[in-house]
Every structure is written in C-alpha cells, then in structure tokens.
DOMARKOL-526639 format. One record per residue (C-alpha): residue in one letter; x, y, z; residue number from 0. Coordinates in nm, 3 decimals, padded with zeros to 5 digits. Last residue first. Layout:
// DOMARKOL-526639
[A [X Y Z] NUM] ...
//
This chain:
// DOMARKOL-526639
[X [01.981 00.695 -02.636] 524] [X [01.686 00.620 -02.837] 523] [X [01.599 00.255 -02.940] 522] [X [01.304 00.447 -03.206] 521] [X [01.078 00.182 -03.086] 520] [X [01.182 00.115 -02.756] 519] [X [01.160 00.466 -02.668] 518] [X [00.835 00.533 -02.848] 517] [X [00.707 00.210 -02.706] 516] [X [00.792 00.390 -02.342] 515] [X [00.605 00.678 -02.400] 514] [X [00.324 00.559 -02.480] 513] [X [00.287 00.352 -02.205] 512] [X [00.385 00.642 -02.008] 511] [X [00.070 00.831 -02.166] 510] [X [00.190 01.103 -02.419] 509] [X [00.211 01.469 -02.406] 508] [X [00.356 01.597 -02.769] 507] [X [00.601 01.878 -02.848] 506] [X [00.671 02.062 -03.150] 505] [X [00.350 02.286 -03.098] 504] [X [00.447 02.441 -02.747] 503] [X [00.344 02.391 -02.449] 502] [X [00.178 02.614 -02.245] 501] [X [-00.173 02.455 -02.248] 500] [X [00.041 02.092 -02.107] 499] [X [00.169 02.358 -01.799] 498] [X [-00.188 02.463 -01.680] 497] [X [-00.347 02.149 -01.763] 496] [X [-00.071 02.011 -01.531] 495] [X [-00.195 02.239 -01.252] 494] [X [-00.511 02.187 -01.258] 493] [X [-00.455 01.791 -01.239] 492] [X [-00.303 01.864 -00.904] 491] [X [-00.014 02.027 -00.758] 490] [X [00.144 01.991 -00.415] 489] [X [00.048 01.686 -00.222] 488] [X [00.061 01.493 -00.565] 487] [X [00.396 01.563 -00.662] 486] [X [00.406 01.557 -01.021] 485] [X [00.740 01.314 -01.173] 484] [X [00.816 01.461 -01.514] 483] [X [00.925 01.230 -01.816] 482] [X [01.087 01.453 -02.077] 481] [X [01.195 01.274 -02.405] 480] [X [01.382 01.377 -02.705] 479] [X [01.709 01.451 -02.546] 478] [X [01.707 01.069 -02.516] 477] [X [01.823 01.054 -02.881] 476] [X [01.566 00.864 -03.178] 475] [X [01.269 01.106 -03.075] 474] [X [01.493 01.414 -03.169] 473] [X [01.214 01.684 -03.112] 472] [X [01.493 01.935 -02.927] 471] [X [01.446 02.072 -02.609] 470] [X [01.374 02.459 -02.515] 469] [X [00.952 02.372 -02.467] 468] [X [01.038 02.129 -02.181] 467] [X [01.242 02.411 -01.996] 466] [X [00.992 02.700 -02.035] 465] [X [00.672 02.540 -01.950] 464] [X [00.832 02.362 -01.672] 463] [X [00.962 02.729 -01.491] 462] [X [00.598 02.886 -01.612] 461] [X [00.406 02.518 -01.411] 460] [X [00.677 02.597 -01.092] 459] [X [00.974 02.325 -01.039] 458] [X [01.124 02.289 -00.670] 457] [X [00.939 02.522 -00.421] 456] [X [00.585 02.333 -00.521] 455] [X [00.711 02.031 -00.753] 454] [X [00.637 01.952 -01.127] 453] [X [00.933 01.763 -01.195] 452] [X [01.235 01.694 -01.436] 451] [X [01.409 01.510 -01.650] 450] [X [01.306 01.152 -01.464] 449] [X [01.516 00.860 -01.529] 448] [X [01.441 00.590 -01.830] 447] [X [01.563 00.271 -01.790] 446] [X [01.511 00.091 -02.127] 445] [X [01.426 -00.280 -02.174] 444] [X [01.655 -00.493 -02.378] 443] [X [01.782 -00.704 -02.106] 442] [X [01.912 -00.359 -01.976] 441] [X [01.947 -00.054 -02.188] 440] [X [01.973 00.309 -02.037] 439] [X [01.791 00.677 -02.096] 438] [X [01.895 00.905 -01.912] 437] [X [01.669 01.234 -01.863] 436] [X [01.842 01.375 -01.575] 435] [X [02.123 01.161 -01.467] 434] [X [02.369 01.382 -01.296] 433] [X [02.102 01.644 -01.225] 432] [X [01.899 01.380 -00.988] 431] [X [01.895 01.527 -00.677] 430] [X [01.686 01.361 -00.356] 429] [X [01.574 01.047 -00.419] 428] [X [01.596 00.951 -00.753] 427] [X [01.276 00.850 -01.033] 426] [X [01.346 00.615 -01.241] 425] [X [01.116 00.522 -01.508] 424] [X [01.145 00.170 -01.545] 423] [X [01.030 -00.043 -01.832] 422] [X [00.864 -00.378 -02.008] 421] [X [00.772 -00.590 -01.678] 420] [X [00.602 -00.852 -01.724] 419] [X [00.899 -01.097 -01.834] 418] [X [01.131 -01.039 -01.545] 417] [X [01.475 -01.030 -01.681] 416] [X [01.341 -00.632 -01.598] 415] [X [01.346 -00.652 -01.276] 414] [X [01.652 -00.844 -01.180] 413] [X [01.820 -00.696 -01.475] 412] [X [01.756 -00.322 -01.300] 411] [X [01.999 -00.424 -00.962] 410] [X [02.318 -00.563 -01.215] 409] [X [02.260 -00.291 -01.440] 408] [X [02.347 -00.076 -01.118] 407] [X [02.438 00.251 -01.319] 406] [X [02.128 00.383 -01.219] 405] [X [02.232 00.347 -00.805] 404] [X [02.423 00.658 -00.773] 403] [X [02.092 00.838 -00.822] 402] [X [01.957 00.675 -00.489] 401] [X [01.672 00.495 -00.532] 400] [X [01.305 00.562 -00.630] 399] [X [01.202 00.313 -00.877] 398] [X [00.874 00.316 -01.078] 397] [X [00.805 -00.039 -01.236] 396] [X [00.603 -00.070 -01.653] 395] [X [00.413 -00.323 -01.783] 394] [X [00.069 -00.320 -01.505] 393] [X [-00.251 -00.524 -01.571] 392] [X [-00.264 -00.621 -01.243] 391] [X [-00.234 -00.973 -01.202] 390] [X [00.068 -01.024 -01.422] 389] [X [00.231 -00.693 -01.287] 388] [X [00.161 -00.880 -00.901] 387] [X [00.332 -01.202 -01.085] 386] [X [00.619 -01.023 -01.181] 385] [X [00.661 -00.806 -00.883] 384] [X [00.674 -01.172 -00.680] 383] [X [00.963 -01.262 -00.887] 382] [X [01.109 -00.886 -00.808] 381] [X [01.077 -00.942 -00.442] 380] [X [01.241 -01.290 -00.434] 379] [X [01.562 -01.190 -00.638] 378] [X [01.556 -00.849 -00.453] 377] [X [01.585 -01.067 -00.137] 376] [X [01.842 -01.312 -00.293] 375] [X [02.060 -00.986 -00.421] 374] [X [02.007 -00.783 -00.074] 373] [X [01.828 -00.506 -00.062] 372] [X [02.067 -00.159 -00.126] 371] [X [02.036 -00.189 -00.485] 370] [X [01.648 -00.191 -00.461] 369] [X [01.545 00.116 -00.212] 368] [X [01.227 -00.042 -00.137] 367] [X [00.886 00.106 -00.100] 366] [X [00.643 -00.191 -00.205] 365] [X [00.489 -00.409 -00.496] 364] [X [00.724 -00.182 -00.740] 363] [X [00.991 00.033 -00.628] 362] [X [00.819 00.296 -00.610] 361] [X [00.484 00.286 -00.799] 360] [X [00.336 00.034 -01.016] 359] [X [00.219 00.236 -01.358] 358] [X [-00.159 00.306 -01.448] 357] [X [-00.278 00.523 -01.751] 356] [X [-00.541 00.771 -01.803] 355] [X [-00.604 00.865 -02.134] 354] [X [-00.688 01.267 -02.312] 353] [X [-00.915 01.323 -02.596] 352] [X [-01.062 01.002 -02.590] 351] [X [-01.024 00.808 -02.295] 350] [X [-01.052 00.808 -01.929] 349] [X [-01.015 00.556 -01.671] 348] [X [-01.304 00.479 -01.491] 347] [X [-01.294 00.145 -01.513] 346] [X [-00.895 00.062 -01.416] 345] [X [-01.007 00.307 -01.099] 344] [X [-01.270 00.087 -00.982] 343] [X [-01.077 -00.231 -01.072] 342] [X [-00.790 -00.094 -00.825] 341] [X [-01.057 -00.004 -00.567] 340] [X [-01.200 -00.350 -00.594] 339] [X [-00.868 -00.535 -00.580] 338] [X [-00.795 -00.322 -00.255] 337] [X [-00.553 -00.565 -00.074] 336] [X [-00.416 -00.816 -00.273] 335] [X [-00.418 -00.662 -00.641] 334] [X [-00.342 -00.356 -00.442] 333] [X [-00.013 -00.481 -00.344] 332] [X [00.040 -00.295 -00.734] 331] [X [00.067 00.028 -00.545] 330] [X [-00.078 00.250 -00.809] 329] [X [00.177 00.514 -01.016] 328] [X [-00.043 00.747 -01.232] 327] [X [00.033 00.872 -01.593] 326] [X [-00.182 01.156 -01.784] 325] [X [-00.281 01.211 -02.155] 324] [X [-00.467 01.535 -02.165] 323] [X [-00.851 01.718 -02.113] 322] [X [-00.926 01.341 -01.924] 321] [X [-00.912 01.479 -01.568] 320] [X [-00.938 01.879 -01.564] 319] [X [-01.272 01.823 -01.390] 318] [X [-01.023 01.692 -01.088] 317] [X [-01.249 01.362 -00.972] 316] [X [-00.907 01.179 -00.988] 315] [X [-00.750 01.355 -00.712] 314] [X [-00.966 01.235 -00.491] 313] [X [-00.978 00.932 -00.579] 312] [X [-00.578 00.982 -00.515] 311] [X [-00.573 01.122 -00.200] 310] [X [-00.822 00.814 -00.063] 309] [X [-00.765 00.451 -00.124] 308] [X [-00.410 00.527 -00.356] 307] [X [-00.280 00.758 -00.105] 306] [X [-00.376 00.529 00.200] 305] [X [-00.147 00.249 -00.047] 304] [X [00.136 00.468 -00.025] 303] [X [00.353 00.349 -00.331] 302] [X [00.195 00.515 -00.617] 301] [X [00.333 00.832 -00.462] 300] [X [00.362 01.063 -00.750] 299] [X [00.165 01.176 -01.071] 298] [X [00.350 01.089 -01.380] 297] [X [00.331 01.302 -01.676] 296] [X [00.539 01.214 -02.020] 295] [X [00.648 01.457 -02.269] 294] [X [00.756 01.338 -02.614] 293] [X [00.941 01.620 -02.850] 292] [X [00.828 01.552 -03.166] 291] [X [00.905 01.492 -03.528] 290] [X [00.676 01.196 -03.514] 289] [X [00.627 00.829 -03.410] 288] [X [00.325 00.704 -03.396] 287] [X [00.180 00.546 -03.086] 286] [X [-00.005 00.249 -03.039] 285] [X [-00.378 00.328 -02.922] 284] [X [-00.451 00.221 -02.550] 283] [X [-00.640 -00.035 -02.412] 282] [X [-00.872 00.009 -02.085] 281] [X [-00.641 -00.167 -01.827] 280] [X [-00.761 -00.521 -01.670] 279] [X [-00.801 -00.591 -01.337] 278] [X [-01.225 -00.665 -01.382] 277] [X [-01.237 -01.011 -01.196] 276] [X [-00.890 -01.055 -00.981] 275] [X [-00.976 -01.350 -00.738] 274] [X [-01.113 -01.285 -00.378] 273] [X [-01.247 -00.957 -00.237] 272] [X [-01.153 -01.014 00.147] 271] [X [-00.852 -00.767 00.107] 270] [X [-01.122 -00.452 00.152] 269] [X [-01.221 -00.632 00.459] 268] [X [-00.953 -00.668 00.631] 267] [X [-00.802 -00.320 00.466] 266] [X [-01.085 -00.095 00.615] 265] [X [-00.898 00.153 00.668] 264] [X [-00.547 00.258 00.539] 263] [X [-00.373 00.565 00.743] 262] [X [-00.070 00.390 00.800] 261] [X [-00.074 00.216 00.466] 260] [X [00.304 00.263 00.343] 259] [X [00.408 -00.078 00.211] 258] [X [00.778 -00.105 00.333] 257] [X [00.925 -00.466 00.176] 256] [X [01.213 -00.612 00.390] 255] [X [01.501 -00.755 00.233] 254] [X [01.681 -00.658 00.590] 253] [X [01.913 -00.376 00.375] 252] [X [01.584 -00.247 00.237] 251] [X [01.406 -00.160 00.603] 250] [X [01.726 -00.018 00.685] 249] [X [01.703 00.210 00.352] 248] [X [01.333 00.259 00.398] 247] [X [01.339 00.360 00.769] 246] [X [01.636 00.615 00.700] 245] [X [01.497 00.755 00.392] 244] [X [01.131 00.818 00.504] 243] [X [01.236 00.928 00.901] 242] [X [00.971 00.834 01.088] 241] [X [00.775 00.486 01.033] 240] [X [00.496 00.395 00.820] 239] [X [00.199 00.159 00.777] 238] [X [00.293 -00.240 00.695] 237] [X [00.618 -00.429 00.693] 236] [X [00.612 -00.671 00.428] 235] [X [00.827 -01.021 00.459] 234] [X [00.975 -01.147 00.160] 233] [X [01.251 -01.396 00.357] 232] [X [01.139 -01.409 00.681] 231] [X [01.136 -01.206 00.991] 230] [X [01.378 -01.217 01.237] 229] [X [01.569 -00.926 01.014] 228] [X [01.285 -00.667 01.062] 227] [X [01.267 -00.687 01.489] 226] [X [01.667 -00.713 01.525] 225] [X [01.665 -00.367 01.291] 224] [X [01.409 -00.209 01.457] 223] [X [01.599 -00.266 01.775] 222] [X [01.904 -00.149 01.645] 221] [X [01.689 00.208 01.596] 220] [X [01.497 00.356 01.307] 219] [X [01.198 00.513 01.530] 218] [X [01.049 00.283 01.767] 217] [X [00.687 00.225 01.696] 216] [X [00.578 -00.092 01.695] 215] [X [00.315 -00.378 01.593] 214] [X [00.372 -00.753 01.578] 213] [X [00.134 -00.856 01.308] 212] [X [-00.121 -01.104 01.375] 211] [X [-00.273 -01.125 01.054] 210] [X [-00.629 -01.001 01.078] 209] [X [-00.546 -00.780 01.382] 208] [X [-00.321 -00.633 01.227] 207] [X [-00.529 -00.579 00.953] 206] [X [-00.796 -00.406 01.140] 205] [X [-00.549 -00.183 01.298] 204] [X [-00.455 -00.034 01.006] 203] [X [-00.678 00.289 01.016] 202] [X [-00.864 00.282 01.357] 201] [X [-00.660 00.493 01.600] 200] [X [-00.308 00.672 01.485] 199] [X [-00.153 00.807 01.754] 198] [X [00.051 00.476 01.881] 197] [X [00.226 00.562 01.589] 196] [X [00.208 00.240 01.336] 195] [X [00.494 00.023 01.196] 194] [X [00.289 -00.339 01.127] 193] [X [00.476 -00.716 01.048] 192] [X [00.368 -00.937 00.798] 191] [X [00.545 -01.287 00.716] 190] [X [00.718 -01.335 01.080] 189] [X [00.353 -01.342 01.202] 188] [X [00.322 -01.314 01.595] 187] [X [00.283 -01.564 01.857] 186] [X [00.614 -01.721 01.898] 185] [X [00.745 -01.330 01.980] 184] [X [00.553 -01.293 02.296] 183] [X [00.786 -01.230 02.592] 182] [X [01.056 -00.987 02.409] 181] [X [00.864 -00.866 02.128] 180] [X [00.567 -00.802 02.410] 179] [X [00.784 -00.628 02.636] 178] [X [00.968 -00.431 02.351] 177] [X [00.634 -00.336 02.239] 176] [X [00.628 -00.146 02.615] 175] [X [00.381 -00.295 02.891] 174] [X [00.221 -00.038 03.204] 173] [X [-00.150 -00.150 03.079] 172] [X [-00.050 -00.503 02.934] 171] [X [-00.350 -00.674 03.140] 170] [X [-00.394 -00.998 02.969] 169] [X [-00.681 -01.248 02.876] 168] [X [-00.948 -01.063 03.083] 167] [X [-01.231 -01.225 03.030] 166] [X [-01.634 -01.069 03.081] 165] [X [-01.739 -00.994 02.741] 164] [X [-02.124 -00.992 02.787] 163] [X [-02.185 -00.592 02.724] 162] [X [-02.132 -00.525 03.084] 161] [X [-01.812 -00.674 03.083] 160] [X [-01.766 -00.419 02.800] 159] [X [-01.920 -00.144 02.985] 158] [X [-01.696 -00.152 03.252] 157] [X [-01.359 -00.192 03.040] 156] [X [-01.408 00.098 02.861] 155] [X [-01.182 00.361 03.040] 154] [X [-00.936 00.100 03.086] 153] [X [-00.882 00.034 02.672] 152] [X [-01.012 -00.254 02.545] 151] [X [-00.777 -00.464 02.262] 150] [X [-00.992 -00.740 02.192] 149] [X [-00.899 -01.105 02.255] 148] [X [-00.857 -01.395 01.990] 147] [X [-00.502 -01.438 02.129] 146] [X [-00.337 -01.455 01.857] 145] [X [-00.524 -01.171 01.683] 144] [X [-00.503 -00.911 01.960] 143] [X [-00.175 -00.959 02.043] 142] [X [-00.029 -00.705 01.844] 141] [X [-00.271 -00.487 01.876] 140] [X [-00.287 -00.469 02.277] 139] [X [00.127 -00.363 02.281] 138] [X [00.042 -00.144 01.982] 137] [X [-00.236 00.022 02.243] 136] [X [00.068 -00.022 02.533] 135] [X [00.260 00.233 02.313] 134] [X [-00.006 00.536 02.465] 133] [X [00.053 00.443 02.863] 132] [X [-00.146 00.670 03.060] 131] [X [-00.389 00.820 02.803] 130] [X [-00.425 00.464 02.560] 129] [X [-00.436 00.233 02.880] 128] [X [-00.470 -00.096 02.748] 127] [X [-00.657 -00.436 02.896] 126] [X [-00.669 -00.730 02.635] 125] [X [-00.999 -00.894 02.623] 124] [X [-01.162 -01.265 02.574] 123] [X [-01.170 -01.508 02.376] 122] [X [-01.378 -01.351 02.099] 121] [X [-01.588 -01.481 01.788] 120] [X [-01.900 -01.521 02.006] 119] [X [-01.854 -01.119 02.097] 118] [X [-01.970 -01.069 01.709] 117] [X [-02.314 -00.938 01.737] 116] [X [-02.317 -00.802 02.088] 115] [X [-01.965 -00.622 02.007] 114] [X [-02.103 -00.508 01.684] 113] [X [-02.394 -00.359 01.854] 112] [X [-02.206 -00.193 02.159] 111] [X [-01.943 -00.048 01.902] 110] [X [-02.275 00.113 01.705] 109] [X [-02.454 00.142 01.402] 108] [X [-02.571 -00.230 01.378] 107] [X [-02.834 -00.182 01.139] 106] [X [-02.637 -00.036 00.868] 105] [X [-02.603 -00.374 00.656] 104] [X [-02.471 -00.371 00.305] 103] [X [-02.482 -00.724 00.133] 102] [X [-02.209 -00.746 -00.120] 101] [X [-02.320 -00.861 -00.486] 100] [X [-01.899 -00.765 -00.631] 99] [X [-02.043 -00.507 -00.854] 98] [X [-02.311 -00.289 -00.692] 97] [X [-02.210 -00.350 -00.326] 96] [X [-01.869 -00.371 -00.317] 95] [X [-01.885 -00.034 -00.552] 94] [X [-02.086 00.154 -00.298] 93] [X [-01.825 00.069 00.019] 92] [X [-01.538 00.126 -00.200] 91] [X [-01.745 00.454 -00.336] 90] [X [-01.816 00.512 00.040] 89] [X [-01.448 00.508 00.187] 88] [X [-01.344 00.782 -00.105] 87] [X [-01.579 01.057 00.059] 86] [X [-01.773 00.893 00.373] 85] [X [-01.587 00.788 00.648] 84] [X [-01.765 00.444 00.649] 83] [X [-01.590 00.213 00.868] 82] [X [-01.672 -00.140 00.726] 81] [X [-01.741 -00.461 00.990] 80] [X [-01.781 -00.846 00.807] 79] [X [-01.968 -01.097 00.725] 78] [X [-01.750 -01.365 00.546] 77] [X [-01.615 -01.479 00.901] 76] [X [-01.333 -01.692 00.982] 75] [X [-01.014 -01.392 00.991] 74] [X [-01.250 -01.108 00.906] 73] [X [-01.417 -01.075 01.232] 72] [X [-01.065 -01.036 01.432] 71] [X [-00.981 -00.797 01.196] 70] [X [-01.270 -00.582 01.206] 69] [X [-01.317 -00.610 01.613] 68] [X [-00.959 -00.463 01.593] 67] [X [-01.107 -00.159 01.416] 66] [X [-01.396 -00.138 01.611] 65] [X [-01.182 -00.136 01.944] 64] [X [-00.932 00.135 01.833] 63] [X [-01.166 00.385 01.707] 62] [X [-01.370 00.346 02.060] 61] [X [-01.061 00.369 02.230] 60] [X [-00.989 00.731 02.051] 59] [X [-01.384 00.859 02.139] 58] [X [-01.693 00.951 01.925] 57] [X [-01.688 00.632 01.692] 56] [X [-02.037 00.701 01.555] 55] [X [-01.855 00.909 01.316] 54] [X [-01.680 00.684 01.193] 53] [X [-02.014 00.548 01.002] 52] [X [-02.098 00.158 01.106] 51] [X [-02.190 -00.063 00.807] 50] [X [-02.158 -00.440 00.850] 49] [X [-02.069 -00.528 00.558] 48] [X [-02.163 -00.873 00.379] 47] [X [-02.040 -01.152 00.175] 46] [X [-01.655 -01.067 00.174] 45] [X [-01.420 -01.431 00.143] 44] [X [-01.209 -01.426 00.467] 43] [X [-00.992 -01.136 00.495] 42] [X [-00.675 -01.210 00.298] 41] [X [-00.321 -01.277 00.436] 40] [X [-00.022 -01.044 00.148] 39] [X [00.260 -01.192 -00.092] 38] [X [00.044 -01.304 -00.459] 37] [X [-00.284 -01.343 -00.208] 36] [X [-00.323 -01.531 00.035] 35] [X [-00.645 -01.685 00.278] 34] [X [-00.563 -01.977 00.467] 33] [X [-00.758 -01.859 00.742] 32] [X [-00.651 -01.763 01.045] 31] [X [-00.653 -01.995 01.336] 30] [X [-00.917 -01.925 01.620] 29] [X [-00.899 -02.209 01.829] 28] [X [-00.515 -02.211 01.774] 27] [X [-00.578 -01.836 01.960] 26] [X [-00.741 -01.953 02.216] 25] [X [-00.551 -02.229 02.359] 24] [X [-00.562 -02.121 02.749] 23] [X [-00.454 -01.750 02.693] 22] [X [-00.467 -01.647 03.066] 21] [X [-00.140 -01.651 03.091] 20] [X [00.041 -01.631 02.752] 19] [X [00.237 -01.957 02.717] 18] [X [-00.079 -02.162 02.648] 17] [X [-00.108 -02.002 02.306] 16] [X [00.261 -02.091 02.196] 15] [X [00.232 -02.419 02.305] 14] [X [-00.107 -02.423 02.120] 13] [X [00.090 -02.323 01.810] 12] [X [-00.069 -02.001 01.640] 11] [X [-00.197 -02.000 01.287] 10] [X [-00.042 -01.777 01.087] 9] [X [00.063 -02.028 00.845] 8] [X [00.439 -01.962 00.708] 7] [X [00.447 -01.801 00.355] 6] [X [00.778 -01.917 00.163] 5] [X [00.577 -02.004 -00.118] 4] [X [00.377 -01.666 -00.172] 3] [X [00.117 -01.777 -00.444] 2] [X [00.167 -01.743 -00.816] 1] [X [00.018 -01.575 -01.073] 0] 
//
C-alpha cells in the first residue's frame, strides 16, 4: 500500500487566510492533519465518540451545525461527535466500541453541549440563511474548514453568541457557490471536492468540513466542468450530482473519481480508524470443475458508499443470507473511509452451505466511466485501485461503461497489468445484448460481461429461471457461464432464493471468486 503522492496539504496559506475578511489567520491555526489514506484525508486517530442521537437534531440548521462541528472536531482532535440514527449507524457505533477500544460518551446529547464542549476548537462563525437563500448552506460548508468557523444559520445565530461563540467570520447569507469559487478558491482542497443538494442536512457535511472541500450544486454545466478540471490529478469528488450518466461521464473526461456518499454520515469519524486490522476475506474452497452450467450473483451498487454504510447492512440481515453462494460489490474507498464497517462485513460473512463474497464495485475505488478518463488519469486511478485491492482483500473490479467500450483492451490492460486485480465482470450501462455473456482475454485475465440481470420491469425471478436453465453446461465455452447483476433497490436476497430454488440440476451457483477460477481454469471463450 501506498500513500497518495500527488496529495497537496490541506493546510491553508496564511495569505490565503488573511484574504477572507474577518479570517485573521485562522484557518493555518487550525491546519488539518496529515492524516491519508491510499487517496482519501483521515479524521484524526478515533479515541472517543461523542454520542448525540439524530433525533435530538429537531430542526434542518441544527443537522447542519452538528455535522460541521464533526468535521471541524475531527481535523486535531481524537475525541470526536457520532450521529446515531440507530439501525446500521449503531452497529458502526457498537462495533467501534467492542473491537477498535472506542470510548462511547452520551453525555453531551445536545448541539448546545457539543458547542460548549468543543467551541475552543472554533474561530468563529459563518452566517447562512438555509430558508431564504438554500445554496448559501454549501456556500457556509465550504468554508467552514478553512476558516475554522461554523456554518450557523440566521435563525440560530442568537443562541450561539449566547452559547460563548460570539465572531462572525463572514456573512455569506445572499452568496452563490459561484461567489465563493470565484473569491475563495486558494482556500479549498484541489484533492477532494463535495457535490451535495443544498437539501441534504447532516450526511457529508462532516467531511467537508474535515477536508475543506469546495461544495456545489450546479447540475452538469461548463461551470462544473471549470470547477472538476482545476483540481488535481486523482482528485475524488464526493456525494452525488443529477443526471447519473451525464455527471459521471464529465466527471470521467476531467480524470475525476465520483464516490457517491451523499447520504454518508458520520464519515470524519468513521475515516479516523487508522491502519487496516481485520480486512481480510474469510477463505473460500477452490472450485471443481464439473459438467455444469456456472451461475454467478452479484448484488449492485458497490459504488455508493451510503449504500454500503446502510442499504446494504440492511440487506445483509435477509434470513435468506447464507441458504446460497452470493457476490456483493463494496466500494473499496472503504479501506479509507469505513475500515470498520468493511471489517464488520468481511466477519460476518457466511459460510457453509452458502458464502458471501466481496468484489470492488463500479469502476473500482470510485464511479468512473474508464475509457472515457483520460490514459494518464486512468493510469493514476488504476495504480491507486491496486493498492486499495491490496488493502482490502479484494481480486476482482466491477466496471460499468458503455458497451462499446469492451473491446477497449487498451482501457482493461490498465487494470488488469495491475497485479491485484485477477478479473472484471463488466457490467454496461444501459443495453448490453451485443456483448451478453462475453468472455475476453487481457494480460491473461478474463473480462467477463454480465448475461443477464435480476431487475424489477427488466428481468422477473420465472423470466431468469427460464433463461439460465436453457444454456448449455460447456464450462470450457463462455456459453457456460451466467453472471447476473441484482439490483439492490428492487429485489433482495428473497428474491434470489426464489430464482437459485428454480434452477435446475445441471447448473451450479458459485461465488464470483469462484467463478472466475473456473474461467481461468478451463480458459473458456
């Protein structure tokens, strides 16, 4: 594993401070830590949470402040703020606790608490008005961190002077993101950057606060465009846009990484777990090869990491879970991130009569369409997907790309040239008829594309049932193999169970590992 070389430190120039009025310095005061991972800023090292349940948070500013109190906390302080929203939040919390030795603390239970606890870590506030002007809470986001200052919305702004935090660093109440882009670049990371609706309160807002991401919401415009190409080489651009295949293709063609987390919490201090203790997949049995047809499950949207923190936990406690051999894409950014929610999951894997098994989702350590990046960019981003593989106990890459784009051996050798990566199962956007169930060779590795899915209004369960039981078991010819892509917001576990019980007895469901050393093994075209 290596670190990120071209990172820049986020720490803010004191020119750059002192050219925000007000700012007098305080954000070089308050430098962010060193902290990397493989490509992503760290929280500072996690000793204790503060525990404050969202529902304590009773209004949209208060959502807004806590969350950017998290972030500021976690750039120089190893105590830090958790928003417990119960269900999939409190295992993360739980499992912090019981394996990693973190302090839980509920004592401080609400905003006016933390803010008394931690207002010696602040410069200061930045004045919003989330009813009257709803972009200028990104406007207040993004310069949250470089200025030390907390985003406080006008109905607030009382009781926080009350509370002891009496500065107004800036007034941005009637600014636009293209207001702060425009008079506040120097200040913002050109390694992370944050697409968030103004809409969305408390999830993400921690980290952008951590990292000093510039944070918009523009649609996919020129001006997205200007914003993702001034950033550097390997940049990520957190949460999520409009428009999935517009705002990943331009996102692509600036060698920008999209790493869907919109509706992430917690990520300061879920990213403060340091080192990679317990990333290590349960092993699996070798396969052995027999007069079979091979079927191969994988359960979609490995790339959203809010999917992997909540939807798919979720998703995982389906009874039906461990009855059959199942794959699962997981964003491999976890490894920075979430390492204790990836270990969580790598623990409770099943096995026995059915295995769970872990694949990076599209297109590896973030959404990118791959032949449409750049070669140097997908150079960089598939050197860095070796490393995150490396760290994560992951062998094989999901793609989603255009189905035009399998032919592009020279796109698939800069993944798999890459030593920790053994496959890809492609998986096209939109129709993929032309290539259903290829199988390609590149640097030895196969490419595998998907034969069909398990969709709502697409594929049914009896439709499935029907087409995987008509092919042949020829497990030396690619018409021996059916990989299905699941789509998680549509069918679940149940639903598989319902198609793998209608199969019939010449064919086998495998684990994609599985899968894949059958391929290699039997070289099948």
């Amino acid at each position: 594993m290596t670190a990120l070389a071209a990172a820049a430190p986020l720490a803010v120039p004191r020119s750059a401070a002192a050219a925000v009025p007000g700012a007098g310095g305080a954000a070089d005061a308050n430098a962010v830590s060193a902290a990397r991972g493989i490509a992503l800023p760290k929280g500072t090292a996690l000793r204790r949470l503060d525990v404050i349940p969202s529902g304590n948070l009773t209004s949209d500013a208060d959502r807004v402040l806590v969350a950017a109190l998290q972030g500021l906390v976690a750039r120089t302080s190893s105590e830090h703020i958790f928003i417990d929203e119960g269900g999939p939040g409190a295992v993360w919390k739980d499992f912090l606790h019981t394996e990693y030795g973190v302090l839980l603390d509920d004592s401080l239970p609400t905003w006016p608490a933390l803010l008394k606890r931690f207002r010696q870590n602040l410069a200061g506030y930045v004045l919003y008005d989330l009813a009257g002007n709803p972009p200028s809470v990104n406007v207040a986001s993004s310069l949250s961190g470089p200025l030390r200052a907390l985003p406080v919305d006008v109905s607030q702004e009382a009781r926080v002077r009350a509370l002891g935090l009496g500065r107004q660093v800036l007034d941005v109440t009637g600014r636009t993101e293209k207001w702060a882009y425009d008079s506040h670049s120097r200040l913002f990371s050109r390694t992370t950057a944050a697409e968030l609706n103004p809409s969305i309160l408390y999830h993400q807002r921690d980290y952008i606060a951590m990292t000093d991401a510039f944070t918009f919401y523009d649609g996919v415009t020129d001006w997205r465009a200007q914003v993702l190409g001034a950033l550097k080489p390997g940049a990520a651009l957190m949460g999520y846009g409009s428009s999935e295949y517009d705002m990943v293709a331009q996102a692509s063609r600036c060698g920008v990484t999209s790493i869907p987390s919109d509706l992430a919490p917690n990520l300061s201090a879920l990213s403060a777990v340091h080192g990679n203790e317990g990333l290590t997949q349960k092993p699996l049995a070798a396969p052995e090869t027999r007069n079979k047809h091979y079927v191969s499950f994988v359960v979609s949207d490995g790339d959203n990491v809010a999917w992997n923190l909540w939807g798919l936990q979720q998703y995982f406690s389906n009874p039906d879970r461990g009855r059959f051999d199942i794959g699962y894409g997981i964003s491999p950014s976890l490894v920075d991130l979430a390492p204790a929610a990836m270990r969580w999951y790598y623990e409770n894997a099943s096995r026995g009569a059915g295995s769970d098994c872990f694949i990076a989702g599209p297109s590896g350590s973030g959404y990118v369409f791959p032949a449409k990046m750049p070669p140097d960019d997908l150079a960089l981003f598939t050197d860095r997907l070796n490393a995150y593989m490396a760290a994560g106990d992951l062998r094989i890459s999901e793609i989603l790309d255009d189905q035009d784009s399998f032919d592009r051996t020279d796109v698939w050798s800069a993944y798999l040239r890459q030593p920790n990566i053994d496959a890809l199962f492609f998986f096209g956007y939109g129709d993929t008829d032309r290539i259903s169930g290829r199988i390609s060779w590149v640097n030895g590795k196969p490419v595998i594309a998907q034969r069909d899915v398990l969709w709502a209004g697409l594929t049914e369960e009896q439709d499935l049932i029907r087409n995987i039981n008509s092919r042949p078991a020829a497990p030396t010819s690619a018409d021996g193999y059916t990989l299905v892509l699941v789509h998680c917001w549509t069918k679940t576990l149940s639903n598989i169970r319902t198609v793998v019980d209608g199969l019939g007895p010449d064919v086998e469901v495998v684990t994609p590992q599985a899968f894949t050393d059958l391929i290699v093994r039997n070289r099948a075209r």
